[in-house]
C-alpha positions as CSV (number, residue, x, y, z in Angstrom):
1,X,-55.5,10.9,1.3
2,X,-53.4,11.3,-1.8
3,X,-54.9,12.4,-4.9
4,X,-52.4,10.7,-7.6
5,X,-54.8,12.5,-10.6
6,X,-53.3,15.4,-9.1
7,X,-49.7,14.3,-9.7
8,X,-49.9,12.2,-12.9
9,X,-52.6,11.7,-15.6
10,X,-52.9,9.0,-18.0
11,X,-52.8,11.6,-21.1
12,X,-49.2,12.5,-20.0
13,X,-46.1,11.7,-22.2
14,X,-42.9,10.5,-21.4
15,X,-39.8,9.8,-23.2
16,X,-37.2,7.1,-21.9
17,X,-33.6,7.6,-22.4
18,X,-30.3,5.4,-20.8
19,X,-27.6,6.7,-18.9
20,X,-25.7,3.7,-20.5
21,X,-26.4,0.5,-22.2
22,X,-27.3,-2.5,-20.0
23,X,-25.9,-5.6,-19.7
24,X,-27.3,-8.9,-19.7
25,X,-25.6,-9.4,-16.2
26,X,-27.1,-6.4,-14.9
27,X,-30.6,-7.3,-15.8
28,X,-29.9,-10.3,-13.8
29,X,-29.0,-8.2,-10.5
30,X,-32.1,-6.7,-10.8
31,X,-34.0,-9.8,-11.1
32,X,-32.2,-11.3,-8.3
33,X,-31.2,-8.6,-6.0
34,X,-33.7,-5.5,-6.5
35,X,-36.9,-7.7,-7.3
36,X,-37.6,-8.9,-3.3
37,X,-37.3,-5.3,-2.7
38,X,-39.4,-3.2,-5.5
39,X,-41.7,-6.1,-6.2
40,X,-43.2,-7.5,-9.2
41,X,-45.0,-4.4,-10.3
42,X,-41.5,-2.0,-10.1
43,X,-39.5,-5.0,-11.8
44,X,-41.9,-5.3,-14.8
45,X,-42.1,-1.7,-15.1
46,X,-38.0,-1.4,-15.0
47,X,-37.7,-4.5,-17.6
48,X,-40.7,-2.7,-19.9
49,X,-38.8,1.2,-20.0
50,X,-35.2,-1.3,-20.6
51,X,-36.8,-2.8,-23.7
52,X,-38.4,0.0,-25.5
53,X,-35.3,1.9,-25.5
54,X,-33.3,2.1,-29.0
55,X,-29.7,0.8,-27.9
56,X,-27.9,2.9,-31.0
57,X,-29.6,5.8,-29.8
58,X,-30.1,5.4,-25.8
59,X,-33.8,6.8,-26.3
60,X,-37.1,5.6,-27.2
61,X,-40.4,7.2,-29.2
62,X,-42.6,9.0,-27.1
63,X,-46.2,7.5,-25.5
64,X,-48.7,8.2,-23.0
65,X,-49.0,6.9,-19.4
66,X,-52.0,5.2,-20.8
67,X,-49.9,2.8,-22.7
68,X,-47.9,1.9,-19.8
69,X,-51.2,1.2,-17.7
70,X,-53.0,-0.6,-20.7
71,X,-49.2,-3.3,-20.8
72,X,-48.7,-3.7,-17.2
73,X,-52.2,-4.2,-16.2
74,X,-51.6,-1.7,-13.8
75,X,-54.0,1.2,-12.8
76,X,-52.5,4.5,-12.2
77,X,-51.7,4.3,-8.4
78,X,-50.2,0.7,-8.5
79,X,-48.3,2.6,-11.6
80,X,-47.3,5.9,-9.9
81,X,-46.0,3.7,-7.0
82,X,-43.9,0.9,-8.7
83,X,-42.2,4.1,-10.5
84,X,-41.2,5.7,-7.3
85,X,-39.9,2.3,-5.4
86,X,-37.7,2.4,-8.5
87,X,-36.7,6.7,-8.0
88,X,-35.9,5.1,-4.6
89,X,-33.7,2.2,-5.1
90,X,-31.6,4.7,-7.5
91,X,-33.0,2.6,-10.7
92,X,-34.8,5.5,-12.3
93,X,-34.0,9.6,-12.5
94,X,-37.7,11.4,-13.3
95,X,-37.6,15.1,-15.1
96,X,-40.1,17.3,-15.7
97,X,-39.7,19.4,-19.0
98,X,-42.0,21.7,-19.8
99,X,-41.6,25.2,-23.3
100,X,-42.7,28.0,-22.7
101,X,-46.4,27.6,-24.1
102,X,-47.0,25.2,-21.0
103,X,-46.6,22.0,-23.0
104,X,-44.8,19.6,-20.9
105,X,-43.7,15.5,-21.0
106,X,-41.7,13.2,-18.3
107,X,-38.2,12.0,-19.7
108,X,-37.5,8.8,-17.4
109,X,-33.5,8.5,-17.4
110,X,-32.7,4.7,-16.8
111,X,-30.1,3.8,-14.6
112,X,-27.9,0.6,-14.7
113,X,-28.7,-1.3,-11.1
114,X,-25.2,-1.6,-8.0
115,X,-23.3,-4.4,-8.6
116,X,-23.3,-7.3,-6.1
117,X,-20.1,-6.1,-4.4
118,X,-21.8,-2.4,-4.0
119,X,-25.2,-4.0,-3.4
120,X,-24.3,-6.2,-0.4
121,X,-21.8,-3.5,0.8
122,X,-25.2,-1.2,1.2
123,X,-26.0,-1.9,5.3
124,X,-30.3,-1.0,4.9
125,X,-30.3,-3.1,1.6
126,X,-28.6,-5.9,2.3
127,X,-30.6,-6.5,5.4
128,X,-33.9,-5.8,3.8
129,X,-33.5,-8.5,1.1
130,X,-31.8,-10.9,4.1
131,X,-35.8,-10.2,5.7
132,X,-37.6,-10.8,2.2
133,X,-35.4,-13.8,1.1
134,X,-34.6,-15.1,4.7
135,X,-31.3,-17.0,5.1
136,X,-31.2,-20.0,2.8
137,X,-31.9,-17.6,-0.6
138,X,-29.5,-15.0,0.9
139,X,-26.9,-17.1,1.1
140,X,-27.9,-18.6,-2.1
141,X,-27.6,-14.9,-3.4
142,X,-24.0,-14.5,-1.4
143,X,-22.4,-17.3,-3.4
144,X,-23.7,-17.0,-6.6
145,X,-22.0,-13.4,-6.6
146,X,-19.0,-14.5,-4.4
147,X,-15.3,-13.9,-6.1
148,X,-13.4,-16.9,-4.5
149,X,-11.0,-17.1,-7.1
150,X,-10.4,-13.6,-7.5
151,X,-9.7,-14.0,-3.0
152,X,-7.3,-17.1,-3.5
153,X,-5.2,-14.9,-6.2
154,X,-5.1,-11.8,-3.6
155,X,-3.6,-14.3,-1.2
156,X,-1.7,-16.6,-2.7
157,X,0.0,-13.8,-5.3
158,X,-0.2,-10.3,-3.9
159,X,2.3,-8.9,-5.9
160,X,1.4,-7.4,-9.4
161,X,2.9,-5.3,-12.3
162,X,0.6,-3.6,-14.4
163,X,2.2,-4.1,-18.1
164,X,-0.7,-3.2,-20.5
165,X,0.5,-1.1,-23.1
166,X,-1.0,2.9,-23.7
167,X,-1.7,4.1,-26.9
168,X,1.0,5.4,-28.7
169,X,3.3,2.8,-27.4
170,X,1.5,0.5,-29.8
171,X,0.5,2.9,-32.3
172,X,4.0,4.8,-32.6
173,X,3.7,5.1,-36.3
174,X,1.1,8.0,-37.0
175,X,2.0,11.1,-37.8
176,X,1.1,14.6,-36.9
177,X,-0.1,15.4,-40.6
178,X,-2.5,12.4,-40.3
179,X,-4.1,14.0,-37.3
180,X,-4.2,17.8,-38.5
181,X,-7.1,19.2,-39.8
182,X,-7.2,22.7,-41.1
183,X,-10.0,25.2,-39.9
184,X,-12.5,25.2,-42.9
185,X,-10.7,22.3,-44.4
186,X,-13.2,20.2,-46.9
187,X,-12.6,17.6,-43.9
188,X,-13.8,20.3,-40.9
189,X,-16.7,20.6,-42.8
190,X,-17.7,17.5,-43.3
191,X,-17.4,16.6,-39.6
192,X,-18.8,19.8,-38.5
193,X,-22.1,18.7,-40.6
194,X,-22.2,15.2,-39.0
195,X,-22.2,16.6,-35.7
196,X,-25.4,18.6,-36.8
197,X,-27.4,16.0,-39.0
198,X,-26.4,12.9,-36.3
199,X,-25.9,13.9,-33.1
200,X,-24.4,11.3,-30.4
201,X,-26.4,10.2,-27.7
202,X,-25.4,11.4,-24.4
203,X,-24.6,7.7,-22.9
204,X,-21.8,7.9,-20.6
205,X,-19.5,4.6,-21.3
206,X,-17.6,4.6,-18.0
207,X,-20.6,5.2,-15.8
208,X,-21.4,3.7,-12.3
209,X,-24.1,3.1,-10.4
210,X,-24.2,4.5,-6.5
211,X,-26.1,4.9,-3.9
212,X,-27.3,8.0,-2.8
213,X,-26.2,9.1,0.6
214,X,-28.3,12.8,0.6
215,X,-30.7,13.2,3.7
216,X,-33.9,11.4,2.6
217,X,-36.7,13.5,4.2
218,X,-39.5,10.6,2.9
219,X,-37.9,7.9,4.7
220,X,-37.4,10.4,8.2
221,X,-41.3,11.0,7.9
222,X,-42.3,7.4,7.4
223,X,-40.5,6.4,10.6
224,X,-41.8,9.4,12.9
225,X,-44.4,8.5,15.8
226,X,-47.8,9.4,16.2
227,X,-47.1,12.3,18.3
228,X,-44.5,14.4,16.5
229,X,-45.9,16.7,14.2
230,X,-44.7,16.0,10.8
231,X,-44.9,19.8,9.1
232,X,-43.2,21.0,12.2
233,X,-40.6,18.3,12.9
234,X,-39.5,18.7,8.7
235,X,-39.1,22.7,8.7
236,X,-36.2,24.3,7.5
237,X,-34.2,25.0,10.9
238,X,-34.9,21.3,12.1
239,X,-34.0,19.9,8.8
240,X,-30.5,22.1,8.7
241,X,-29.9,20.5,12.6
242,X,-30.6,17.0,11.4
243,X,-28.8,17.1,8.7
244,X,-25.6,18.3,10.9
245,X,-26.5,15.6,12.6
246,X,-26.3,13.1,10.1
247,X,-22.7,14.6,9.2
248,X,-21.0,15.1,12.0
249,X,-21.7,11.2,13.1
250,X,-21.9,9.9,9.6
251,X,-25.0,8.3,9.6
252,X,-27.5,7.6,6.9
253,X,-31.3,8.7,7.1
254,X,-32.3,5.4,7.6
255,X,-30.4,5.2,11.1
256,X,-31.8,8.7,12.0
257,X,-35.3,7.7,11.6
258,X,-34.7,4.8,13.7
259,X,-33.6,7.3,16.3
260,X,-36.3,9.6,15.3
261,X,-39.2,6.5,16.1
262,X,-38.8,7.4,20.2
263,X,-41.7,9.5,21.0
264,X,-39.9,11.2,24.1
265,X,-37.9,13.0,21.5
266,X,-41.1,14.7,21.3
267,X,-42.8,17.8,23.2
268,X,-46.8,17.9,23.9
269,X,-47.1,19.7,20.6
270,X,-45.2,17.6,18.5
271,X,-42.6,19.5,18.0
272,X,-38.8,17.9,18.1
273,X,-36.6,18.5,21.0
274,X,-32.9,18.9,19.5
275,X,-30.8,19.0,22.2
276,X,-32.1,16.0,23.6
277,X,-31.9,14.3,20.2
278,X,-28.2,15.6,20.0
279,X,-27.8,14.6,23.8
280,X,-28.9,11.1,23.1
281,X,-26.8,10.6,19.8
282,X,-23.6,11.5,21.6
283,X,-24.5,9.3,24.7
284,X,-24.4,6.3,22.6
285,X,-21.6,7.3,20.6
286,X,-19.6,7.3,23.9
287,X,-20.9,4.0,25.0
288,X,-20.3,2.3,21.4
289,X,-24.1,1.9,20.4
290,X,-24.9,4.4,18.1
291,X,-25.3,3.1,14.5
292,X,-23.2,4.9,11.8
293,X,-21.9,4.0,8.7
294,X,-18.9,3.0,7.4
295,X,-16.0,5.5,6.3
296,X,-13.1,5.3,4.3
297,X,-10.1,5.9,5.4
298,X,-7.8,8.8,4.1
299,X,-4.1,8.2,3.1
300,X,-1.6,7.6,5.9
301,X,0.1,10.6,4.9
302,X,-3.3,13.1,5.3
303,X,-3.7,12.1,8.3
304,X,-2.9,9.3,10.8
305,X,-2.9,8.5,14.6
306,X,-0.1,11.4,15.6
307,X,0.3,12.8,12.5
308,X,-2.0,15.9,11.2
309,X,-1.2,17.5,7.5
310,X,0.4,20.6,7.5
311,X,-1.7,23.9,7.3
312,X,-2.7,25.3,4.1
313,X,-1.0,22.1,2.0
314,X,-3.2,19.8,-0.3
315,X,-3.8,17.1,2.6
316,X,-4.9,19.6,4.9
317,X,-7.7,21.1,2.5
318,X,-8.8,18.3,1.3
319,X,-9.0,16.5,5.1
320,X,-11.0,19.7,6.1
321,X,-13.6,19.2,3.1
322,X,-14.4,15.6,2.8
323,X,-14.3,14.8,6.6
324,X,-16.7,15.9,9.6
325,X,-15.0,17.2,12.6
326,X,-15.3,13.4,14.2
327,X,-14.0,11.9,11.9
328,X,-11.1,13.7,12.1
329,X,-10.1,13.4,16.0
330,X,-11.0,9.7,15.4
331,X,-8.3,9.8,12.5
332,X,-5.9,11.5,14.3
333,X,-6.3,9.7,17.5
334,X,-6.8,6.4,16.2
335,X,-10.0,5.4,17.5
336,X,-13.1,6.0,19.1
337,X,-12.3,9.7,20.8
338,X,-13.3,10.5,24.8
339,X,-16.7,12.6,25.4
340,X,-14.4,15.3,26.5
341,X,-13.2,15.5,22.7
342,X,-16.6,14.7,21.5
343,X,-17.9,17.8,23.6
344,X,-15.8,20.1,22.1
345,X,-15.9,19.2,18.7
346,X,-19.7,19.2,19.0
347,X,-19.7,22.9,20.4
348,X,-17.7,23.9,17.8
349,X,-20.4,22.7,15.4
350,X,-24.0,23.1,17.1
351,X,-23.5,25.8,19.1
352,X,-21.0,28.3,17.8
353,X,-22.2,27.8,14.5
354,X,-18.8,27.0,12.5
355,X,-18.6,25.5,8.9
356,X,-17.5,22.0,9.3
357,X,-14.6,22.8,7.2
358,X,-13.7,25.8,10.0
359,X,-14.0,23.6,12.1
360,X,-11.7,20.9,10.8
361,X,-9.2,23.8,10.7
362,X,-9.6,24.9,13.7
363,X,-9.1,21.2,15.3
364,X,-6.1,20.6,13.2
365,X,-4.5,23.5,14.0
366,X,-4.7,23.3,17.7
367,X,-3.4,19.5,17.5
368,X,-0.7,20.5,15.5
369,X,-0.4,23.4,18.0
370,X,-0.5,21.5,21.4
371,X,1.1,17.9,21.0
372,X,-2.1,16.5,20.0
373,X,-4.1,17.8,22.9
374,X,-7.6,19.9,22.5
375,X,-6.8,22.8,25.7
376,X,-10.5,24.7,25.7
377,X,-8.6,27.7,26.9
378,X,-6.8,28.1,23.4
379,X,-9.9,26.5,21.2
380,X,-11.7,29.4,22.4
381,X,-9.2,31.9,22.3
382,X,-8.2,31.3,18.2
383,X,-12.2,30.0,18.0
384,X,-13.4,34.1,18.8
385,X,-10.5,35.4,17.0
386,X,-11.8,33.8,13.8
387,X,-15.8,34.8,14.4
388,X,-14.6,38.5,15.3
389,X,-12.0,38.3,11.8
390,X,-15.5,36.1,9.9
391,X,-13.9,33.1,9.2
392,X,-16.9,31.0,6.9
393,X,-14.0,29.1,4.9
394,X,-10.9,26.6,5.3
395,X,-8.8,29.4,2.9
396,X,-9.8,32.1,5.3
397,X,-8.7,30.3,8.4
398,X,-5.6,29.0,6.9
399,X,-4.7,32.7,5.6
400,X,-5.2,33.7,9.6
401,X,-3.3,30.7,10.5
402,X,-0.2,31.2,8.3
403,X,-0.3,35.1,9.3
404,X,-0.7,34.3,12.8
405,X,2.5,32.0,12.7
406,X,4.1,35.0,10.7
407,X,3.5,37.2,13.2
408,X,5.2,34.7,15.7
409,X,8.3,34.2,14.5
410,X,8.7,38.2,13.7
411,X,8.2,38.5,17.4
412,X,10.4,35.4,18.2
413,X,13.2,37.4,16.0
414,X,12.8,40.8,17.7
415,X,12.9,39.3,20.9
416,X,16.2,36.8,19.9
417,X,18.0,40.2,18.5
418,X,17.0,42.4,21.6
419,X,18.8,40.1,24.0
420,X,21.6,39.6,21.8
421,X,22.0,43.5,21.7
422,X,21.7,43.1,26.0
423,X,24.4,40.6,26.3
424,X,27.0,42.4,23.9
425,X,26.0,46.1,26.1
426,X,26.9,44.4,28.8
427,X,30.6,43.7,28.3
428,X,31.7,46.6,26.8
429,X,32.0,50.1,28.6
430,X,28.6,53.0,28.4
431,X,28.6,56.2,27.8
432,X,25.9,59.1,27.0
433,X,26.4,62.0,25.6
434,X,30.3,61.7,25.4
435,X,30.3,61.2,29.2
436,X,30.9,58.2,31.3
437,X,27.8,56.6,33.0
438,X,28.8,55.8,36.8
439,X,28.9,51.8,37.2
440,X,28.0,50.1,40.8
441,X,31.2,50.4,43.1
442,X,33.1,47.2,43.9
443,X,33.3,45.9,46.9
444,X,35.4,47.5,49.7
445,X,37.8,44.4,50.2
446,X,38.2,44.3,46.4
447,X,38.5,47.7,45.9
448,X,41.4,47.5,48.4
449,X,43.7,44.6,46.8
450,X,43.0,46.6,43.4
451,X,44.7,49.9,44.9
452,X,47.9,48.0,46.7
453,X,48.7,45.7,43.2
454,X,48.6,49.1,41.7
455,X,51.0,50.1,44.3
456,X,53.3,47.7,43.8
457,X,53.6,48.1,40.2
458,X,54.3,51.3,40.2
459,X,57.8,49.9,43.0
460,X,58.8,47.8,40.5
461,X,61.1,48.9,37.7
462,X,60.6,46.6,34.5
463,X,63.6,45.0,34.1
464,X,64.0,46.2,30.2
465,X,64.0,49.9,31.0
466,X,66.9,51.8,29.7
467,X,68.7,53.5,32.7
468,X,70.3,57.2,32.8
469,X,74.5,56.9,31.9
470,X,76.5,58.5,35.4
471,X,80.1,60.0,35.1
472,X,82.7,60.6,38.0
473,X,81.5,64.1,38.0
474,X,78.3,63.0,39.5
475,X,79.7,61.8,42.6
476,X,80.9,64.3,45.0
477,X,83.9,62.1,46.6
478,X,84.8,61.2,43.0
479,X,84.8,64.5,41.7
480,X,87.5,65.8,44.6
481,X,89.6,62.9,44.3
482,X,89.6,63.7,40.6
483,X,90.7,67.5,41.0
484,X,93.3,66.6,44.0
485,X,94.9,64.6,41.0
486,X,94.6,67.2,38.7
487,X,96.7,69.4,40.2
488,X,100.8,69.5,40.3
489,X,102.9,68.0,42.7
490,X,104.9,70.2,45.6
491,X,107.0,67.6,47.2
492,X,110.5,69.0,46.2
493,X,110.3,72.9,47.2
494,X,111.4,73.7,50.9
């Protein structure tokens, strides 16, 4: 039984304060949209804390929790609870400050409520208030907050030009001396001392309401059966596995304590079995039953059906940081993936224990890598060659990637040079050591027609080669006809 004395007292103080003013519009979402849900008791409380705040100031004087019981009629249970329905609807932040003599009071940050469009776009709330209101009021609800016009201009103009002017294109005509002011100028001082005497309040203009998507272990409790044991089923290791859980498939804790309600997913002593919780999430993922929410989708240029950003550029970070590991096949595949993807994505996570940034890296890489396939022979191969090298981040794995590629195209260079260096040895003559290295003998046949053109250049004279000059004296006959003439004639003498 819960003991609220031992959480809040009556004698406590508190002190409101306001993230941001509220509007009259957004009292009116909470009256409409928040009050079927919280209930009377949270929605006066809400309206009371908005209307004892100071709206130059964002804050309001302290009080007692005795106060707030003796206004709302409320005694301190019915109190303690309509404040938490509003910690849970994201409506109010609690804080506990405390000096160090012990002396401590709650500040209650007020928050402004979603807006219609983020209210209805919420799955659990919208069909929470559909249940409380039933369908006539919700649709009531629906077109009260329904842009049709702002729909009919999307359609029937969907081509704009943003022409509102910036600052200094309207006031051009100050100057930098207007602007300056000198350190311990009369002017620094003076501005220096407002800051002291009047502080701003901390209001943030530009602020917006959202709903928190962190694992919600109260609402995983609520929904567990009678069997599980609670202290067990909640403890650190089971919390880390269901909270993978909830990233990897993108689902919100209200859809994991739906799945958590099954009391087979229970053991005789309560305790939670995970791999058949993990078994029967990616059962119905395959057969397109398992509840999830909605994700936005990246830039086509991050990544795309065929298209993966390049390693270690700005898409590829930020893809492997704001994404779980499914959501990224499903990106890059363009739908719902097969259960063999599934499986290995799921391994990569669950049982080898990778970051789901690692992970992302290591999925991405290996598309890039393999036309878009997922081989397990080379997951596992770069997967232990990161565990052995302690890959925990996506800068360490992309450092190993780019190094890796390196490494490659060093190799792919040796190996392009080497053969170049074979082919050139090849047509030109060897030697070693000043000597002539033997080559393979040519065929007999070959070798033969080789010796007998050689032969028959050697017969031929070239036709341009300058001949030896003869005389008469080089001819025997010649050279005796010659002399017979030489000598005198002996015709006359008898």
């Amino acid at each position: 039984m819960r003991v609220v004395w031992n959480e809040l007292t009556p004698k406590d103080r508190y002190l409101v304060r306001m993230i941001r003013p509220l509007s009259f519009a957004e009292m009116g979402y909470v009256t409409h949209l928040y009050l079927p849900l919280i209930g009377p008791d949270s929605h006066a409380l809400y309206q009371l804390l908005a209307h004892e705040l100071e709206e130059r100031s964002g804050a309001s004087a302290e009080g007692t929790h005795r106060s707030l019981m003796l206004i709302t009629s409320l005694p301190l249970d019915r109190l303690l609870g309509a404040r938490e329905r509003l910690e849970a609807m994201g409506l109010l932040e609690v804080r506990r400050r405390e000096n160090r003599d012990g002396d401590y009071f709650y500040e209650y940050l007020l928050k402004p409520p979603l807006s219609p469009g983020q209210f209805f776009q919420e799955e659990v709330w919208s069909v929470m208030l559909l249940n409380k209101v039933e369908r006539p009021r919700y649709e009531q609800l629906r077109s009260r907050y329904a842009d049709r016009q702002g729909a009919d201009l999307d359609e029937k103009y969907p081509y704009e030009e943003n022409v509102t002017k910036r600052f200094y294109e309207v006031y051009h005509t100050l100057s930098a001396s207007e602007l300056d002011i000198r350190p311990g100028s009369e002017t620094e001082r003076f501005l220096s001392q407002m800051q002291t005497s009047y502080p701003a309040p901390p209001m943030q203009t530009e602020y917006q309401a959202e709903a928190s998507s962190a694992l919600d272990l109260s609402f995983i409790r609520m929904h567990l059966p009678s069997n599980a044991n609670a202290p067990a089923v909640l403890g650190a290791e089971n919390i880390e596995f269901i909270y993978k859980i909830l990233h990897f498939y993108q689902m919100s804790s209200w859809q994991m304590g739906q799945e958590l309600r099954d009391w087979k997913l229970f053991d005789a002593a309560g305790q939670l079995d995970r791999q058949a919780l993990r078994k029967r999430c990616r059962e119905k993922y395959v057969d397109g039953v398992l509840q999830r929410d909605s994700v936005s989708l990246p830039p086509a240029e991050d990544l795309s059906p065929g298209t993966v950003p390049e390693t270690g550029s700005v898409s590829f970070f930020r893809v492997c940081r704001q994404f779980s590991p499914l959501i990224v096949l499903e990106q890059a595949v363009g739908g719902r993936v097969s259960k063999i993807y599934l499986e290995r994505a799921e391994t990569l996570i669950f049982q080898d224990g990778l970051p789901a940034e690692v992970a992302n890296a290591l999925l991405l890489y290996t598309l890039r890598e393999t036309n878009m396939e997922l081989p397990q022979a080379f997951i596992e191969t770069i997967r232990d060659s990161w565990k052995a090298k302690q890959v925990s981040t996506v800068e360490e794995a992309v450092r190993v990637i780019l190094a890796r590629t390196e490494a490659r195209q060093q190799a792919a260079a040796a190996a392009d040079e080497a053969k170049t260096k074979r082919q050139e040895a090849a047509h030109s003559p060897r030697r070693k050591a000043g000597k002539a290295i033997l080559q393979d003998k040519l065929p007999a046949s070959v070798q033969r027609q080789l010796e007998r053109e050689q032969a028959q250049a050697q017969e031929k004279m070239p036709l341009d080669k300058p001949k030896s000059k003869r005389t008469v004296m080089d001819d025997p006959e010649l050279k005796a006809l010659f002399e017979s003439l030489r000598e005198p004639d002996r015709g006359g003498e008898e």
